[in-house]
Structures are given as structure tokens and as C-alpha cells.
C-alpha positions in Angstrom: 39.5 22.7 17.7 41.8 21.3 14.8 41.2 22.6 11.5 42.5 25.1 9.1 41.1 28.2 7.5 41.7 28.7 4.1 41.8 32.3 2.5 41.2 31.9 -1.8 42.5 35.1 -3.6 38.8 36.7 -4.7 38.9 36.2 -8.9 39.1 39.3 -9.9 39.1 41.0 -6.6 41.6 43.8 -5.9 44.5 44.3 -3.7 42.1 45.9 -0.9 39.4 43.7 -0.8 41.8 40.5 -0.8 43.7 42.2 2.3 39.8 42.5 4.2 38.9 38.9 3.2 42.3 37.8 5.1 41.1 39.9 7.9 38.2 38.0 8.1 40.3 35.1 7.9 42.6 35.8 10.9 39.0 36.7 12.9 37.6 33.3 11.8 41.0 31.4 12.7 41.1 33.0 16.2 37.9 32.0 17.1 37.6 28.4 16.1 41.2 27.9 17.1 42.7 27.0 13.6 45.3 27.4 12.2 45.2 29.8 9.1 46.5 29.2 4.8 46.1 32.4 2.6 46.5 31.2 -1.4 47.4 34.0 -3.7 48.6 31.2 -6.0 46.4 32.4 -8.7 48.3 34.9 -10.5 46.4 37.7 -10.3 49.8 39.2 -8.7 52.7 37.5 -9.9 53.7 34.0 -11.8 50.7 31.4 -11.1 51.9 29.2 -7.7 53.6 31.9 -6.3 52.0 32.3 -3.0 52.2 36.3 -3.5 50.6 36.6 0.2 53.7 34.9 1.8 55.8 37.2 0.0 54.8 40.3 1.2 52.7 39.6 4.3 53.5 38.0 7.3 51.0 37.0 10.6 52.1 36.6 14.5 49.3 35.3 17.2 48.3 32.8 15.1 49.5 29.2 13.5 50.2 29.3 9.9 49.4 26.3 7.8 52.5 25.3 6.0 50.4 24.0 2.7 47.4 23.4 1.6 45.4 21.2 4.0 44.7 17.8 1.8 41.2 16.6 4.4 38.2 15.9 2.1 36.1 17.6 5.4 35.7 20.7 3.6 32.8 23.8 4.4 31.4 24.8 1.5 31.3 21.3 -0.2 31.8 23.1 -3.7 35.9 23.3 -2.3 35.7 19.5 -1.6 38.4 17.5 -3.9 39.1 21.4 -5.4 41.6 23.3 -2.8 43.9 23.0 -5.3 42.5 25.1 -7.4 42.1 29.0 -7.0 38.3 30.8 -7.3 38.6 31.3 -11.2 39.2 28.1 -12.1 36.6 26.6 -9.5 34.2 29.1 -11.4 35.2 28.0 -14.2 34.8 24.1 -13.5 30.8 25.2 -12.5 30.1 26.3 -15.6 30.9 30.2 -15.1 26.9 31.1 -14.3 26.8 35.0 -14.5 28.7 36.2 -11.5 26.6 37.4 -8.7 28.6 38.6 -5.9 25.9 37.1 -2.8 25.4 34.1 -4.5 29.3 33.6 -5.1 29.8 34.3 -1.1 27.1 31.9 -0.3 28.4 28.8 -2.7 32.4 29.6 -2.0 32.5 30.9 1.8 31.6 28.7 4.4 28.5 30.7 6.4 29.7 32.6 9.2 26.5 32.1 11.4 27.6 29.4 12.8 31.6 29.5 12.9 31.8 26.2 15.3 31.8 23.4 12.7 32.9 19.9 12.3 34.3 20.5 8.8 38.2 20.2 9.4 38.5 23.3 6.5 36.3 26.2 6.3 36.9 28.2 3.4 36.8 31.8 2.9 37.3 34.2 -0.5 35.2 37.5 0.6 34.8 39.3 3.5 31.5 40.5 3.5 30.4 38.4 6.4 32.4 39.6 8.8 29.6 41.5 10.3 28.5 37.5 11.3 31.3 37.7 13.7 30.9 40.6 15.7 29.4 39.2 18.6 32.1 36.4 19.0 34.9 38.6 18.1 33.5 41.3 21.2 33.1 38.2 23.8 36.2 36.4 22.6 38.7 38.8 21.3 37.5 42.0 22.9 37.0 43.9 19.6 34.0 46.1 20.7 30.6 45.9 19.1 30.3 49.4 18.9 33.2 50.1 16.6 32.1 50.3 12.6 32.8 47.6 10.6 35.7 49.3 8.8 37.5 50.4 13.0 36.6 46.7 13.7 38.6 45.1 10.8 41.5 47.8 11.3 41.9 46.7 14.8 42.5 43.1 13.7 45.1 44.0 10.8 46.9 46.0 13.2 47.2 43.3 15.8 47.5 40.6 13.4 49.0 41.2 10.1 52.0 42.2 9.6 54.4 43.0 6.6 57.4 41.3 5.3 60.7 42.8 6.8 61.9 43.1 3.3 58.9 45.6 2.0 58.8 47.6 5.7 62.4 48.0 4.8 61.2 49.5 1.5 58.7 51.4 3.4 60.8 53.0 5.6 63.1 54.3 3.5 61.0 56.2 1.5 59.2 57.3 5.0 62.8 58.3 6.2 63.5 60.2 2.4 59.9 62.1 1.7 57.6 61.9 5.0 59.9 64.5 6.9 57.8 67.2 6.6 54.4 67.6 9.0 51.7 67.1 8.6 51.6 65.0 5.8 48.5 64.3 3.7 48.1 60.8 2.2 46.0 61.4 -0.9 44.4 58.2 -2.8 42.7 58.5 -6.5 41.4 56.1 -8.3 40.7 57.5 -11.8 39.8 54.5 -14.2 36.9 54.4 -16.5 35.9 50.9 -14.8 36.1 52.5 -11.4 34.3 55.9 -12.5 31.1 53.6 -14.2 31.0 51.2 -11.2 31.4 53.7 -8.1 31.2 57.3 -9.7 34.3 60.0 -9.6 34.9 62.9 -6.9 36.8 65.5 -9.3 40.2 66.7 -8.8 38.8 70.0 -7.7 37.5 68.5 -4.4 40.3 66.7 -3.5 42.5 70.1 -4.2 39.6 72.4 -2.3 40.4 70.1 1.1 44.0 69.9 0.7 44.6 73.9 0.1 42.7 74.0 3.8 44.3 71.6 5.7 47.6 73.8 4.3 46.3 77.0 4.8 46.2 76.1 8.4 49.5 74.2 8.3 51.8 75.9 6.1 55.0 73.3 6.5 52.9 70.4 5.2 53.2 68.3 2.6 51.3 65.6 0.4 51.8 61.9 -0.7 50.0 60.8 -3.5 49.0 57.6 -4.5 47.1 57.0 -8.2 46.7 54.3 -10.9 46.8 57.8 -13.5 49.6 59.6 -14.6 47.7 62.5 -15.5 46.5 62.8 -11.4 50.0 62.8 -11.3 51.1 65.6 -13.4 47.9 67.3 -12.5 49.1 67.5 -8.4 52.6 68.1 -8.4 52.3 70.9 -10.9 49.9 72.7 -8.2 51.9 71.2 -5.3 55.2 71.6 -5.2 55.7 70.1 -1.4 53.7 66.4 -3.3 55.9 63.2 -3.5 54.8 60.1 -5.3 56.3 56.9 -6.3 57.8 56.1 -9.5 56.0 53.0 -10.7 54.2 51.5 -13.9 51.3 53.4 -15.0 48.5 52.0 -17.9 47.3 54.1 -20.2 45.2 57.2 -18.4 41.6 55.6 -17.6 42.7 52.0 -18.3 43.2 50.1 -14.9 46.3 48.7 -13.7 45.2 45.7 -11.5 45.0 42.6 -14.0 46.0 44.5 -16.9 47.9 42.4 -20.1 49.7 45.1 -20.4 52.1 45.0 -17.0 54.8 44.4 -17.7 55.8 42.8 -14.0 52.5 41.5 -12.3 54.8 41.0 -8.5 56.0 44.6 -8.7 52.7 45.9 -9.3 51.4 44.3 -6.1 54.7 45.4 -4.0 54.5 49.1 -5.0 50.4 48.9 -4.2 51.3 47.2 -0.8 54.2 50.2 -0.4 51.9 52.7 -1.0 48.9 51.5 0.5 51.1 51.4 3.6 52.5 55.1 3.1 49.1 55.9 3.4 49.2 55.0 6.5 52.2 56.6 8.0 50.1 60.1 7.1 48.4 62.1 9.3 45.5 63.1 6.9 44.0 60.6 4.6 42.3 61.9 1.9 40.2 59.6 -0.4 37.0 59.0 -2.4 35.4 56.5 0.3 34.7 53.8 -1.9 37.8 52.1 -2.5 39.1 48.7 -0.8 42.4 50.5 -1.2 42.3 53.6 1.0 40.0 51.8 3.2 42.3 49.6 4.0 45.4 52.0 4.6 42.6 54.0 7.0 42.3 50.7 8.4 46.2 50.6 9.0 46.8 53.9 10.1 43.9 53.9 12.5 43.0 57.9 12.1 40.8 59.5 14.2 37.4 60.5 11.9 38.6 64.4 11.1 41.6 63.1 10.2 40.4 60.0 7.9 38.4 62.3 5.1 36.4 60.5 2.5 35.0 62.4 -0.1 31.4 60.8 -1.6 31.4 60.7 -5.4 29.9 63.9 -7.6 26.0 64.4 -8.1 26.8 64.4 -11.5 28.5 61.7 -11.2 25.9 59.5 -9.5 23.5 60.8 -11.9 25.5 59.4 -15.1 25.9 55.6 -12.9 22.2 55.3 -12.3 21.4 56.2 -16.0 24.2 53.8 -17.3 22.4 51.1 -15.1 18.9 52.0 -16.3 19.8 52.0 -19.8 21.8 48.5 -19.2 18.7 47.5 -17.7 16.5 48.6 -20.4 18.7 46.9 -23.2 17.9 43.7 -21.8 14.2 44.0 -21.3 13.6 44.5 -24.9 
């Protein structure tokens, strides 16, 4: 079938859930026999038109789209006449109704029930359909139905999406420079106030509890951290000598770094998050809160078995504090 998939850069969606959406993508494009365009033209990672995707991802197995398809045969018809324009401004041009997430999926991405269509452009900006195509991708593809969701998806970046030579280069090196030492334990922590009110926290003390363990039994190991606060920063090499990090822009402590005013290079903040979600993955332990598109996409690169990929749920208290916020949100509208 001719065609082309089109992958939108999500609004306001972060690095990790852009990277599943164009896992989806890929799955949809293999299927249907299309050829694939990712648009990260919006400038949520670098100036607006720069197709940030093509700069730091590449993908073999598949045909790339060279630009935009220009077909009026479009799936969903709110894209028809609009490719050119990225999710925000689309939502914009409706009218911004308050965002709900299902209905956004069901109004921007074409339905993945039915993946055969005579649309010449299906369009895609989430990736929380994929479960839609796990039937097809086990008869077709061979990616088993009784892998999860998350081993599914990692199977298809591994085979299919590749990075740039220029930022594997970038990769390596550090690799080659700080990742001598085994085993090495690739810690992610998110710490921003947005992140703690939407998803709760898991305290430093929990992260630091599994760590000293997995040292205790292997006394030549050594940690790389990954963070969007200094202070986790400060706060782990000062009780681990053996922890490497990268030196990169950091926000005020609790403020959060994707689409912040305040970055001072928008590109180099999506390299360095691509650098070390990837470092990550060249761990042998990951260690991570569970609930971040971030790490669970470097677990989906690195392809650890489960004792090795640890995800630590967020604190009672924690949870507690998030289901009062919402309640009391709740409440404030009622009266």
C-alpha cells in the first residue's frame, strides 16, 4: 500500500513520550507498508522548522518520507489542509477546548483498530494505542503477544531506530571515558515540582537504600546519574564517590527543564537528554522511579532483564499528598 505515516511532535509532550509515539510510528508504517515522516518542526527542541528528529535520530528497514506528504487524503480529517502545522498550533486553530488527553488521541491520531485504510496519510502524535496493534505486529512482524507493552515497544526501537553517527559518537566517548568500571548503575531522577504533583516522588533515600546493595555485593561498581536537579546531583556524588554525570544546563532546583524560557539553547537540551537517555542504556542496572517516559524508554533501549531494570513506585506519602491535591482541585470547582 502507498501512503505515508506522519509522526506530530506531542504539544507539550516530553522527550520520552515523543520517542514511544515514533515507535508506534515505525509499528504503524511496517504494517500498512508506508513510508514513514517524523515532524519535530515545532520547536519544542530547537529553532521552529528544524526537524530536531532528523538531527539526532535516524531509521533503517523502513522508507523515509523526504517532506511532508502534500495529499488532501488525510486520517483524522482534523489534519486535512493542516500538515503543515505542528499539534499546538492545530490546537490552537480549534479553539484550544481544555486538553483532555483521550479525546486529543481520538480527534489527532488516526484509530488504530483498523490500520488498513484508504487515507493516503494516517497521522499519529501519541502512542497510547499501540496496544491496537499487537495482534498485527505478532502475525506480521513476529513481536510476541506475550511481551508487555513497554518489552514490545523496546523490541521495535532496537530494531528500528537508530541514532545519528554524530551523537553515538558523543555517546561513546563518554562510554569509553566513565563506563569502565562494572557493574554500572544507571540512575534516573526526575525531581520537579510539576513532576512530583502529577506522578508523586520516591525519595532520595530509596534510590540510595538500592544502590548501597547492589554495591555491597559488587564492590568495583560504579553509578551514572542522570537528573533535571542540581541538588540530586550534589546530593549523590557527595555520598558516591565512584558517580559520573554530565555536565549540562540545569533550571532552577524544582523548576523543569523541558520547555523552560529560561534555556538558554533549546537543541542542546534535547542532545544531552538523548546522550543520557542512551547512557542509560549502556548500564547494567537501571534504577528509576517507573513513571517516567524517560527511563522507560532507555529500559526500552537497553533491553534489561526484570532484576536488573528496577523501578521504584512513588512514596505513600507521596501518593497521599497527589490524591488530596486532586480532591481539593476537584472540590474548588464544584463550589
Amino acid at each position: 500500500m502507498n501512503g505515508t505515516v506522519v509522526v506530530k511532535g506531542g504539544g507539550g509532550a516530553g522527550l520520552g513520550d515523543r520517542i514511544r509515539a515514533v515507535v508506534s510510528g515505525i509499528a504503524l508504517a511496517k504494517l500498512t507498508g508506508r513510508e514513514l515522516f517524523v515532524d519535530w518542526t515545532d520547536g519544542a527542541y530547537g529553532p521552529v522548522g528544524l526537524n530536531v528528529f532528523s538531527e539526532l535520530f535516524q531509521v533503517r528497514g523502513l522508507r523515509l518520507a523526504a517532506t511532508l506528504p502534500a495529499s488532501e487524503s488525510v486520517d483524522p480529517v482534523a489534519w486535512r489542509g493542516s500538515l503543515h502545522l505542528s499539534m499546538e498550533a492545530l490546537y490552537t486553530q480549534d479553539g484550544c477546548p481544555p486538553w483532555n488527553h483521550l479525546a486529543a488521541v481520538e480527534r489527532y491520531s488516526t484509530n488504530l483498530s483498523a490500520v488498513q485504510r484508504e487515507e493516503e496519510v494516517l497521522v499519529l502524535f501519541d502512542y497510547l494505542q499501540f496496544p491496537k496493534l499487537r495482534q498485527e505486529l505478532d502475525s506480521k512482524l513476529g513481536i510476541s503477544r506475550d511481551l508487555s507493552e513497554e518489552q514490545a515497544l523496546g523490541a521495535l526501537l532496537r530494531e528500528y531506530l537508530q541514532l545519528q553517527p554524530a551523537v553515538a559518537a558523543v555517546i561513546d566517548e563518554f562510554a569509553a571515558a566513565h563506563l569502565q568500571q562494572r557493574p554500572a548503575i544507571g540512575v534516573h531522577v526526575r525531581l520537579t515540582h510539576e513532576a512530583i504533583a502529577q506522578k508523586g516522588s520516591v525519595s532520595l533515600s530509596r534510590y540510595f537504600s538500592v544502590i548501597d546493595r547492589i554495591l555491597d555485593e559488587n564492590r568495583g561498581g560504579m553509578i551514572f546519574l542522570s537528573t533535571d536537579n542540581a541538588n540530586v546531583v550534589q546530593g549523590f556524588v557527595t555520598r558516591y564517590p565512584n558517580c559520573v554525570t554530565r555536565d549540562k544546563w540545569f533550571a532552577p532546583p524544582g523548576e523543569p527543564l523541558h520547555l523552560n524560557p529560561a534555556c538558554p539553547d533549546k537543541f542542546r537540551h534535547a542532545l544531552e537528554a538523548v546522550v543520557d537517555m542512551y547512557l542509560l542504556a549502556r548500564c547494567d542496572y537501571l534504577l528509576h522511579s517507573g513513571n517516567s517516559s524517560f527511563s522507560l524508554v532507555s529500559g526500552m533501549a537497553a533491553g534489561l532483564p526484570a532484576d536488573r531494570d528496577l523501578a521504584l513506585g512513588p512514596d505513600r506519602r507521596s501518593v497521599l499528598r497527589r490524591i488530596l491535591s486532586i480532591g481539593n482541585r476537584v472540590l474548588s470547582r464544584i463550589r
